[in-house]
C-alpha positions in Angstrom: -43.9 135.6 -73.9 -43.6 132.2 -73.1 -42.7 130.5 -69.5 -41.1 126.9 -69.6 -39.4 124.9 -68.1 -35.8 125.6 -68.4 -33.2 123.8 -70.7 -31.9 121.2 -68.4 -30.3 119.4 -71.2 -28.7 122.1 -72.6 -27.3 123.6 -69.3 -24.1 123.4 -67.8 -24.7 125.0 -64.4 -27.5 122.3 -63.7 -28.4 121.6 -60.6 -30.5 119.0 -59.5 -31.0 120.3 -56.2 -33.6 123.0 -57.8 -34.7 120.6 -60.0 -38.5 121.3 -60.6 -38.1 124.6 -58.6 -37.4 127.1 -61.0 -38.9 129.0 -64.5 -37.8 130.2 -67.4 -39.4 133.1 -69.0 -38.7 133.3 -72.8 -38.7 137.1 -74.3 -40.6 137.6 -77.2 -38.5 139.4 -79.1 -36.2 136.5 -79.9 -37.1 134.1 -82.3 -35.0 131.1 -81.7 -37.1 128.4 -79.8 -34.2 127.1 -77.6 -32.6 130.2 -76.6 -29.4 128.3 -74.8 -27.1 129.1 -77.8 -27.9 132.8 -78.1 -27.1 133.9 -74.3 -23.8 135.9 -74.4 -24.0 137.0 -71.1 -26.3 136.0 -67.3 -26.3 138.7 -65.1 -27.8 137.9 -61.2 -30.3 140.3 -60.1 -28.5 140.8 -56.8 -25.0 141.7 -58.4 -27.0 144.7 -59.6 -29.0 146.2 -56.6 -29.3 145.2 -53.3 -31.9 142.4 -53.5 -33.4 139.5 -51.2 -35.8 137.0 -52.5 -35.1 134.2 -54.7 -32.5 134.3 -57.4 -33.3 135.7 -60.7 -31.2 135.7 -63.7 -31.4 137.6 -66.9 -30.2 135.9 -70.1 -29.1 138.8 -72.7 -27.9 138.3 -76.2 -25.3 139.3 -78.0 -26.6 142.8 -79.0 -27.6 143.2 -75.4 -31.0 142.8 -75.6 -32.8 141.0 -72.9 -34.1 137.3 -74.0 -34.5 135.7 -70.8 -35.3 136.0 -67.3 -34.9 133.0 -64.8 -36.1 132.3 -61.2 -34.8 130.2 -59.1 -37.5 129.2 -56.2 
């Protein structure tokens, strides 16, 4: 597992008023380093159960497996 910063760089829904106030959690089980080109699909945490807190998204491949988890503080 590896926790970084995210890919600001790389990412079009950038916002730099959370800038410095969220994580990225790389999954081991992919290889890449910079994951940005493999996400197929983000889903929100909150779109799938009935969730308060701060906003977490899960990067998923294209085979569906789970890469990536971000929070958003």
């Amino acid at each position: 597992m590896k926790i970084s910063e995210p890919d600001l760089q790389e990412d079009p829904d950038y916002d730099p008023e959370v800038d410095g106030q969220a994580a990225y959690l790389r999954l081991p089980d992919h290889p890449a380093e910079n994951i940005s080109g493999y996400v197929k699909k983000t889903v929100r945490l909150s779109d799938l159960i009935d969730y308060e807190g701060a906003d977490i998204y899960m990067d998923f491949d294209l085979a569906g497996r789970l890469i990536g988890i971000e929070i958003l503080g």
